[in-house]
N, C-alpha and C positions, 0 to 999 in steps of 0.2 A: 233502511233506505227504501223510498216511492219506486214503484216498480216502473217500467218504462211507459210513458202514455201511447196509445197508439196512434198510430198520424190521424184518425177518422176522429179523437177526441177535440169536443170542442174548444176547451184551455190545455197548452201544453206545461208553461211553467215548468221546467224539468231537463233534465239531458237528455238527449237525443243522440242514435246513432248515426258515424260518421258517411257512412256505408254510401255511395251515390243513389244505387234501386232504390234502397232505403230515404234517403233524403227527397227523390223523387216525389214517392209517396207522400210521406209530411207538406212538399209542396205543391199537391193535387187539392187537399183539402185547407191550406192556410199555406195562400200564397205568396206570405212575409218572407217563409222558409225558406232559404233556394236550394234549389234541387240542381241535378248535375249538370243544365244549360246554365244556370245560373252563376255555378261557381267555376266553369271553365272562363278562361278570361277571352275575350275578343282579343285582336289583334293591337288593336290602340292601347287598351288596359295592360297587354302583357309588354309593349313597347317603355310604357312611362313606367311600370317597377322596372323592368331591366334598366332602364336610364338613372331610377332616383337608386338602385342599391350600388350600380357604380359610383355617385355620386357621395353615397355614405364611406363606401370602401376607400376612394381618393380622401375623404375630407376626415374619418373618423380612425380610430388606431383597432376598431375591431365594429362588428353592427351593435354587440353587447352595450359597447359605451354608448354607442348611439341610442338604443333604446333608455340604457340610465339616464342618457344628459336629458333624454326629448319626452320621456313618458315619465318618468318618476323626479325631474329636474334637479340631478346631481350637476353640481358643478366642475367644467371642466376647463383642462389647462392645455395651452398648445406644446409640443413636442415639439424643438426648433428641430431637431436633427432630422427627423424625419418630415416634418411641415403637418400636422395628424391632431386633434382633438382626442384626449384623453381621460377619465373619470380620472377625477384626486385620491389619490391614498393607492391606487393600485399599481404594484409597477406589471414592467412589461411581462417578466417571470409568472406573475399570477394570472395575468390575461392570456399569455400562448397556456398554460395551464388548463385552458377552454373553460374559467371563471369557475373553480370548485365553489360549492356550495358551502363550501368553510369560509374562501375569500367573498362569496356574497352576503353574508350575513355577518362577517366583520364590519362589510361594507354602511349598512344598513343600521346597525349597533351602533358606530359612532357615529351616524346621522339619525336621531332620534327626529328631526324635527320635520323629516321625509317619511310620508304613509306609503305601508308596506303593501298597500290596493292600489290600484289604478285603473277605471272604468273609462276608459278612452276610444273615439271612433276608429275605425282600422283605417288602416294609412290608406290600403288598398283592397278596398271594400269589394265584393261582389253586388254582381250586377241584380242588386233585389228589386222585387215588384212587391205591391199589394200595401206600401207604406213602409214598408221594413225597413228596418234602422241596422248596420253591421257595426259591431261595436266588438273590442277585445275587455277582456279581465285579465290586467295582468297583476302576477305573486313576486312578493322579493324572494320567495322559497316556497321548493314546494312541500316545504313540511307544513303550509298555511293550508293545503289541499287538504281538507277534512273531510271527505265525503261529498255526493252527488249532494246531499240535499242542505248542508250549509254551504256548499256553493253557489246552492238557486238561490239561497238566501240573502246571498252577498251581494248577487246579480241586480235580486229586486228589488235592496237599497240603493245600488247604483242608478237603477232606470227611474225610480223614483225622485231622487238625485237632480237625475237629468232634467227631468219634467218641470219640477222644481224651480231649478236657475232658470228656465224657458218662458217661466212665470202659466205655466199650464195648470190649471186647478184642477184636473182630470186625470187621477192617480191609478185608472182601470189600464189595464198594460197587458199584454202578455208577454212572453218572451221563450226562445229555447237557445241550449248549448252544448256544444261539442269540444274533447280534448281534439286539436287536429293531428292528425298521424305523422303532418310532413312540418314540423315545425321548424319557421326559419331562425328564430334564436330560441336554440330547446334548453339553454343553460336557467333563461330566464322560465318560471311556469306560468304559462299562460290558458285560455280558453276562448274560442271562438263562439260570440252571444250575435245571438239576432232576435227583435225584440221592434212590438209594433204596440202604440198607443191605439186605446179603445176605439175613438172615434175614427180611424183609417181602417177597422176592422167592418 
Protein backbone atom coordinates (compact mmCIF):
# COMPACT_ATOMS: atom_id res chain seq x y z
CA UNK A 1 0.00 0.00 0.00
CA UNK A 2 1.19 4.12 -1.19
CA UNK A 3 1.96 5.61 1.80
CA UNK A 4 -0.20 8.80 2.59
CA UNK A 5 0.77 11.87 0.34
CA UNK A 6 1.42 14.90 2.16
CA UNK A 7 -0.97 17.86 1.57
CA UNK A 8 2.22 20.03 0.19
CA UNK A 9 2.55 17.16 -2.74
CA UNK A 10 1.99 18.25 -5.92
CA UNK A 11 -0.43 15.01 -7.21
CA UNK A 12 -2.45 13.55 -4.50
CA UNK A 13 -4.15 10.58 -6.39
CA UNK A 14 -4.63 8.51 -3.07
CA UNK A 15 -6.70 8.42 0.28
CA UNK A 16 -6.58 10.94 2.35
CA UNK A 17 -7.12 11.52 5.99
CA UNK A 18 -10.56 12.32 7.20
CA UNK A 19 -9.41 14.41 10.10
CA UNK A 20 -10.75 18.51 9.55
CA UNK A 21 -6.82 20.07 10.69
CA UNK A 22 -5.89 17.61 8.50
CA UNK A 23 -8.20 18.17 5.63
CA UNK A 24 -7.58 21.85 6.21
CA UNK A 25 -4.25 21.45 5.24
CA UNK A 26 -4.61 19.42 1.94
CA UNK A 27 -6.84 22.44 1.23
CA UNK A 28 -4.16 25.12 1.71
CA UNK A 29 -2.17 23.69 -1.10
CA UNK A 30 -5.06 22.18 -3.53
CA UNK A 31 -7.94 23.89 -3.10
CA UNK A 32 -10.15 21.22 -4.90
CA UNK A 33 -10.02 19.48 -1.42
CA UNK A 34 -12.34 20.94 1.14
CA UNK A 35 -11.10 21.58 4.27
CA UNK A 36 -13.43 22.06 7.43
CA UNK A 37 -15.31 25.62 5.96
CA UNK A 38 -15.85 23.71 3.19
CA UNK A 39 -17.49 20.54 4.42
CA UNK A 40 -19.53 22.31 7.20
CA UNK A 41 -22.81 22.97 5.38
CA UNK A 42 -24.40 26.54 5.26
CA UNK A 43 -27.56 27.10 6.56
CA UNK A 44 -29.54 26.65 3.01
CA UNK A 45 -27.51 23.41 2.19
CA UNK A 46 -28.24 21.80 5.56
CA UNK A 47 -32.01 23.06 5.12
CA UNK A 48 -32.53 21.14 1.54
CA UNK A 49 -30.91 17.60 2.86
CA UNK A 50 -33.01 17.89 6.01
CA UNK A 51 -36.08 18.41 3.50
CA UNK A 52 -34.97 15.85 0.74
CA UNK A 53 -34.13 12.91 3.61
CA UNK A 54 -37.76 13.58 4.92
CA UNK A 55 -38.76 13.27 1.56
CA UNK A 56 -36.91 9.74 1.03
CA UNK A 57 -38.20 8.61 4.63
CA UNK A 58 -42.18 9.54 3.55
CA UNK A 59 -41.66 8.11 -0.01
CA UNK A 60 -39.15 5.10 0.36
CA UNK A 61 -39.60 1.93 3.01
CA UNK A 62 -35.87 2.57 4.27
CA UNK A 63 -32.93 5.35 2.64
CA UNK A 64 -31.13 1.66 1.84
CA UNK A 65 -33.80 1.28 -0.95
CA UNK A 66 -33.57 4.51 -1.79
CA UNK A 67 -30.05 4.35 -2.63
CA UNK A 68 -30.62 0.82 -4.55
CA UNK A 69 -33.61 2.13 -6.53
CA UNK A 70 -31.63 5.86 -7.40
CA UNK A 71 -27.80 4.84 -7.54
CA UNK A 72 -27.44 1.21 -8.51
CA UNK A 73 -31.13 1.24 -10.42
CA UNK A 74 -32.85 -1.79 -8.79
CA UNK A 75 -36.29 -1.88 -9.47
CA UNK A 76 -38.90 -1.09 -7.12
CA UNK A 77 -42.45 -1.89 -6.28
CA UNK A 78 -45.05 0.23 -4.24
CA UNK A 79 -46.15 -1.26 -0.79
CA UNK A 80 -49.97 -0.38 -0.77
CA UNK A 81 -50.39 -0.89 2.97
CA UNK A 82 -48.06 1.36 3.85
CA UNK A 83 -48.03 3.77 0.44
CA UNK A 84 -43.70 3.29 0.53
CA UNK A 85 -41.19 2.32 -2.55
CA UNK A 86 -39.52 -0.74 -1.93
CA UNK A 87 -36.45 -2.91 -3.69
CA UNK A 88 -37.96 -6.33 -5.20
CA UNK A 89 -36.93 -9.51 -3.77
CA UNK A 90 -36.51 -8.16 -0.24
CA UNK A 91 -38.96 -8.43 2.33
CA UNK A 92 -39.70 -6.20 5.30
CA UNK A 93 -37.87 -9.01 7.81
CA UNK A 94 -34.65 -8.50 5.82
CA UNK A 95 -34.68 -4.70 5.59
CA UNK A 96 -35.57 -3.88 9.55
CA UNK A 97 -32.55 -6.54 9.72
CA UNK A 98 -30.53 -3.19 8.75
CA UNK A 99 -29.78 -5.02 5.24
CA UNK A 100 -27.13 -7.95 6.41
CA UNK A 101 -24.57 -8.14 3.99
CA UNK A 102 -25.82 -11.76 3.24
CA UNK A 103 -29.36 -10.08 2.01
CA UNK A 104 -27.10 -7.54 -0.13
CA UNK A 105 -25.31 -9.87 -2.03
CA UNK A 106 -28.20 -12.17 -2.60
CA UNK A 107 -29.54 -9.10 -3.62
CA UNK A 108 -26.94 -8.29 -6.42
CA UNK A 109 -26.43 -12.18 -7.33
CA UNK A 110 -29.69 -12.56 -8.85
CA UNK A 111 -29.33 -9.23 -10.55
CA UNK A 112 -26.37 -9.88 -12.51
CA UNK A 113 -27.09 -7.36 -15.13
CA UNK A 114 -26.73 -4.35 -12.24
CA UNK A 115 -22.75 -3.29 -11.75
CA UNK A 116 -21.62 -3.69 -8.42
CA UNK A 117 -19.53 0.24 -8.81
CA UNK A 118 -21.20 3.18 -8.84
CA UNK A 119 -19.32 6.53 -9.49
CA UNK A 120 -21.97 9.04 -8.87
CA UNK A 121 -22.10 12.78 -7.96
CA UNK A 122 -23.09 13.32 -4.15
CA UNK A 123 -26.50 14.28 -3.80
CA UNK A 124 -25.20 16.71 -1.41
CA UNK A 125 -22.04 17.75 -2.30
CA UNK A 126 -19.75 20.27 -0.33
CA UNK A 127 -19.18 23.44 -0.91
CA UNK A 128 -15.90 23.04 -3.17
CA UNK A 129 -13.61 25.69 -4.65
CA UNK A 130 -10.71 25.53 -7.08
CA UNK A 131 -12.91 23.29 -9.76
CA UNK A 132 -13.48 20.40 -7.66
CA UNK A 133 -16.01 17.93 -8.52
CA UNK A 134 -17.76 15.81 -5.10
CA UNK A 135 -18.47 12.68 -6.28
CA UNK A 136 -19.31 9.21 -3.99
CA UNK A 137 -17.94 5.53 -5.00
CA UNK A 138 -20.29 3.39 -4.05
CA UNK A 139 -19.88 -0.88 -3.29
CA UNK A 140 -22.70 -3.51 -3.41
CA UNK A 141 -20.20 -4.95 -0.57
CA UNK A 142 -17.71 -4.19 1.14
CA UNK A 143 -15.92 -7.30 0.60
CA UNK A 144 -15.14 -5.24 -2.93
CA UNK A 145 -12.90 -2.89 -0.50
CA UNK A 146 -9.53 -4.29 -1.55
CA UNK A 147 -7.24 -1.86 -0.22
CA UNK A 148 -6.32 1.93 -0.48
CA UNK A 149 -4.67 1.40 -3.59
CA UNK A 150 -7.22 -0.58 -5.79
CA UNK A 151 -9.66 1.78 -4.68
CA UNK A 152 -7.65 4.76 -6.35
CA UNK A 153 -7.66 2.57 -9.07
CA UNK A 154 -11.30 2.07 -9.26
CA UNK A 155 -11.77 5.93 -8.68
CA UNK A 156 -9.47 6.68 -11.73
CA UNK A 157 -11.47 4.73 -13.99
CA UNK A 158 -14.39 6.37 -12.85
CA UNK A 159 -13.18 9.97 -13.45
CA UNK A 160 -11.92 8.88 -16.58
CA UNK A 161 -15.31 7.57 -17.20
CA UNK A 162 -16.67 10.78 -16.49
CA UNK A 163 -14.48 12.87 -18.70
CA UNK A 164 -15.09 10.60 -21.32
CA UNK A 165 -19.17 10.76 -21.67
CA UNK A 166 -18.36 14.81 -21.24
CA UNK A 167 -16.56 14.29 -24.56
CA UNK A 168 -13.31 15.83 -22.78
CA UNK A 169 -10.15 14.68 -24.55
CA UNK A 170 -8.04 15.72 -21.54
CA UNK A 171 -7.67 12.54 -19.30
CA UNK A 172 -4.84 14.66 -16.70
CA UNK A 173 -7.12 14.54 -13.43
CA UNK A 174 -6.25 14.33 -10.11
CA UNK A 175 -8.24 13.20 -7.41
CA UNK A 176 -8.39 12.19 -3.36
CA UNK A 177 -10.69 10.00 -0.99
CA UNK A 178 -11.80 9.39 2.26
CA UNK A 179 -13.85 6.49 4.10
CA UNK A 180 -16.33 9.05 6.00
CA UNK A 181 -16.63 8.31 9.65
CA UNK A 182 -20.38 9.46 9.88
CA UNK A 183 -21.96 7.55 7.16
CA UNK A 184 -25.44 7.98 6.24
CA UNK A 185 -26.27 4.55 4.68
CA UNK A 186 -23.24 2.53 6.38
CA UNK A 187 -25.11 -0.88 5.35
CA UNK A 188 -24.28 0.13 1.78
CA UNK A 189 -19.83 0.72 1.41
CA UNK A 190 -19.09 3.68 0.19
CA UNK A 191 -16.16 6.55 -0.20
CA UNK A 192 -16.15 10.11 -0.39
CA UNK A 193 -13.90 11.22 -3.91
CA UNK A 194 -13.19 14.60 -4.73
CA UNK A 195 -11.37 15.05 -7.88
CA UNK A 196 -10.40 18.11 -10.32
CA UNK A 197 -9.60 17.89 -14.20
CA UNK A 198 -6.09 19.19 -15.28
CA UNK A 199 -7.02 22.39 -16.90
CA UNK A 200 -9.07 23.99 -13.55
CA UNK A 201 -5.82 23.00 -11.85
Amino acid sequence: MNSVPQPSSRVIRSRIPSDYEILTEYHRHHPWIPGSNQIRPSPELKAIKEDTLREIDQKYRSTTDFILSTVFQFPTIMDRAHNKLFVDGVSDEEADATWSEETLNRLFVSNPSIKPLQFVPNSFPYQLTGGGHHYVMWYSSSRLLKGDDEISHTISRGIKKVLKDAGSSDQDFDFAWYVNPKMTVPQLAHVQVFWVANAAL
